[in-house]
N, C-alpha and C positions, 0 to 999 in steps of 0.2 A: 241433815246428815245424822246416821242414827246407826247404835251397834246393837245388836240384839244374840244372843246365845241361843242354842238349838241345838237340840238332839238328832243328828243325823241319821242314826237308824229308825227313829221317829216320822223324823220328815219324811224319809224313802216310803215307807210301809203308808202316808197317809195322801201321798204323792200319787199311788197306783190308787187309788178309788177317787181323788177329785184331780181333773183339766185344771193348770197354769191357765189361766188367761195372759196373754201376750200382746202386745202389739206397738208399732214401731212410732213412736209421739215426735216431738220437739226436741228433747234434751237427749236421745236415745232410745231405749226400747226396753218401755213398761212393762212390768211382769207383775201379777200375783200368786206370790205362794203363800199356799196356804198354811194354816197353823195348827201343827197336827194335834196341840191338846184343846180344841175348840171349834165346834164342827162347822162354823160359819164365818170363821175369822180368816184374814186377807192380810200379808204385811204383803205392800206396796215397793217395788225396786224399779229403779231407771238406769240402766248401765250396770246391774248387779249393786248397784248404790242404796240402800234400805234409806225409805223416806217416810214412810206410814206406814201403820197397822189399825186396824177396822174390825170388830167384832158386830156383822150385823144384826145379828142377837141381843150384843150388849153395847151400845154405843157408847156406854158412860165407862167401861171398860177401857183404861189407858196402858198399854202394855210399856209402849217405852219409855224407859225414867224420864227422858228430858219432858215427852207430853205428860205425863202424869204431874209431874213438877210446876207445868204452863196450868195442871189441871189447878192444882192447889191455886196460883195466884186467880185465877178464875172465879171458884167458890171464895176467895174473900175479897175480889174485889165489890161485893155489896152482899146483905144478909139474904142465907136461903133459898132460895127458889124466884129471887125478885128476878125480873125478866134484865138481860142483860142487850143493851147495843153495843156489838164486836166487831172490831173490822181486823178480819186476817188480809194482812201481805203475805202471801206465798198461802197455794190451794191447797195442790198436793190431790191428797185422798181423804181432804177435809175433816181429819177425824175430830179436831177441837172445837169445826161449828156440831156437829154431829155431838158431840160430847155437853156444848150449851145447850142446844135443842134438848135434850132430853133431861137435863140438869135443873133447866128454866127455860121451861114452858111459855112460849108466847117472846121470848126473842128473838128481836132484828139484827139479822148477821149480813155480814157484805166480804167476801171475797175477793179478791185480785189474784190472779194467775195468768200470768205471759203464754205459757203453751196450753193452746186451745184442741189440741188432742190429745192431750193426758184430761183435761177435763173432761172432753166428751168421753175415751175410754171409762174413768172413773162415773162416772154416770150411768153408761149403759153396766158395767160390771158392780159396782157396787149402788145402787141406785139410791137417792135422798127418799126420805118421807114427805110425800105429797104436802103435808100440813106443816112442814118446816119452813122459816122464813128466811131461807136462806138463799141471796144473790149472788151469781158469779158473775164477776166481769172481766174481760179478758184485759190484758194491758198491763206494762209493766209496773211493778209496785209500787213506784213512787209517784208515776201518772196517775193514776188511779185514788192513790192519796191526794194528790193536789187536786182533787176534784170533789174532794168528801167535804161536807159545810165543815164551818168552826164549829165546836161544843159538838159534835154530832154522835160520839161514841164513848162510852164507860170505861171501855178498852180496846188498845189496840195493839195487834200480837203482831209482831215480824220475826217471819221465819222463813227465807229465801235462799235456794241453794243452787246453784245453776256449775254442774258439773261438779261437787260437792263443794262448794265454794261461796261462801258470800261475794256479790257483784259490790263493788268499791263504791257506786252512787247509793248501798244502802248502807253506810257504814258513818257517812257523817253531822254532825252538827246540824247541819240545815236540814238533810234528811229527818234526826229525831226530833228538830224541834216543828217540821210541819205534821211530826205527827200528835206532838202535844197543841196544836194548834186546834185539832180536831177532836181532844177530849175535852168533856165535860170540867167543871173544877172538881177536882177530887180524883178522876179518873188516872186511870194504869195505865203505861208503857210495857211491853214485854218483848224480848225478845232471844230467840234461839242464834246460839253464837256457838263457834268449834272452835279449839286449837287446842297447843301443847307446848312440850320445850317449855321456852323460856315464856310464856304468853304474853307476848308483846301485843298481840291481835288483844287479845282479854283488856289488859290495861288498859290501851289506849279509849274499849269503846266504854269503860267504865268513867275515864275522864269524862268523853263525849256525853253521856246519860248524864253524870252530875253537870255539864255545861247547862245542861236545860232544864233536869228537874232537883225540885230539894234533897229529895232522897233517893238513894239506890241499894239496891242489894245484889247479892250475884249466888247464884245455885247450885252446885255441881255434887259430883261424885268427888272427895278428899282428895283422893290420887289425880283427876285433875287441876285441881284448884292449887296443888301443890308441883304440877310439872310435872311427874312422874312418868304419864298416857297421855295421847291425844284423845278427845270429847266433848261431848259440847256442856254447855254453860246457858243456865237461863239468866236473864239480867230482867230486873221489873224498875220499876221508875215510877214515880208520884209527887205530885206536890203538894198531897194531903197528907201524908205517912201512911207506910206500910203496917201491914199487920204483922212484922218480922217474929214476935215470940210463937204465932199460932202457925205462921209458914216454918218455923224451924222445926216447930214439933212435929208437924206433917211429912215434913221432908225426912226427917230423921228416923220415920215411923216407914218408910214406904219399904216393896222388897228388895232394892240396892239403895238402901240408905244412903241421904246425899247429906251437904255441908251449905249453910247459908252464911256468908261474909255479910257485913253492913257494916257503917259508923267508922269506927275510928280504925276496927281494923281493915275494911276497905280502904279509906283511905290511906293506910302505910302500903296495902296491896300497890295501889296504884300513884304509890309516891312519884313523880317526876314525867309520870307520862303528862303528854299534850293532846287536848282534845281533837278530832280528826276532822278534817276543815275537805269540801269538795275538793279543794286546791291538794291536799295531800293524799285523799283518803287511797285505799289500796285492798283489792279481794283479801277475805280473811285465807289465811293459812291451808293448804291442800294438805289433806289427810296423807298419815304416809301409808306408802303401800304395803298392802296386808290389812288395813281398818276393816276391811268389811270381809 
């Protein structure tokens, strides 16, 4: 789930010289419109729902805060250019393997995505670079996970939205900890999370992340980290420690500057919540209407 701004007399006038690609997938019916200040850029929608954006010109090119933010934890989760093992939950319109691929040359990526025609749409409309090492496999994210060795990845991102919704089996404890099963020592958790109001969603998966790893942080835009809008929230996880001074400055640095929580004030953030157990757990919060 993703909000993005646009110039509508823009988009009209770039609208009549390039075809929407369209067509009806799993979750609804996929569209790319295109991005009228970019002559080969794609944001990706299911139901009108914005999910990605794709510049196949610039793949290292992160338009939405929340991926550009996933982009930051990415470049430090290990130095420079070293080759990274990523395994995304949730496919989409892959811009964050797309975004390693061309970041760091020579990584092994591994996708999970449940509807296997938004994949193939995403394929034939925006096609991978031959020479990228990048696996899809179809099956729900947590299947998928429970199938990846131990130690076998650097990082692993979840980002699942199904009807703009986090599904409740990716929400808990056992969920995040078979994905720390599957990093290496040192390696990152991440993930893409929504809500607002009171963020009780937020809290609770903050508890959940410190149930399994030593450290956590959480990412957003100020106004949501404070309740004011609904949006989403990056959350990252380690049991090494985070790089939180060089993600603050990055973060604080991008074109809608966002806020990092960590330490003592996350934990008053998420004083009293209770980690979210399969037996509790429950979809994150539905945008209200009008988000998109």
């Amino acid at each position: 789930m993703a909000r993005r701004r646009r110039d509508d007399a823009g988009r009209r006038r770039t609208r009549q010289h390039r075809e929407e690609p369209a067509e009806p997938v799993g979750g609804g019916l996929a569209r790319l419109e295109p991005d009228p200040d970019r002559p080969r850029a794609w944001t990706l929608t299911v139901d009108d729902a914005p999910q990605s954006h794709v510049d196949l010109d610039d793949p290292a090119y992160l338009d939405f805060a929340y991926q550009r933010r996933l982009g930051h934890v990415l470049d430090l989760a290990a130095p420079p250019g070293r080759p990274l093992r990523v395994l995304h939950l949730g496919g989409g319109a892959l811009t964050l393997a797309r975004y390693v691929a061309v970041t760091r040359p020579r990584s092994t990526q591994q996708a999970a995505e449940t509807d296997t025609a938004l994949t193939a749409f995403v394929r034939r409309a925006l096609p991978l670079d031959a020479g990228w090492r990048i696996r899809v496999r179809s099956g729900d994210a947590r299947a998928v996970l429970a199938r990846v060795p131990d130690g076998w990845a650097d990082v692993v991102l979840s980002d699942v939205f199904h009807g703009a919704r986090t599904p409740a089996h990716l929400t808990s404890v056992e969920f995040v900890a078979d994905g720390r099963r599957v990093l290496r020592p040192g390696g990152v958790w991440a993930a893409n999370l929504a809500d607002g109001g009171g963020l009780t969603h937020l809290r609770g998966q903050v508890a959940t992340a410190g149930e399994v790893f030593r450290e956590v942080c959480a990412v957003a835009d100020p106004a949501v980290l404070r309740g004011r809008r609904f949006g989403n929230v990056v959350l990252a996880a380690s049991d090494a420690g985070l790089d939180v001074a060089e993600l603050t400055r990055r973060v604080a640095g991008d074109p809608h500057p966002g806020r990092v929580e960590h330490g003592a004030a996350l934990a008053a953030f998420a004083a009293g919540a209770k980690p979210v157990t399969d037996a509790t757990a429950a979809p994150s919060p539905a945008p209200p209407a009008g988000s998109f």
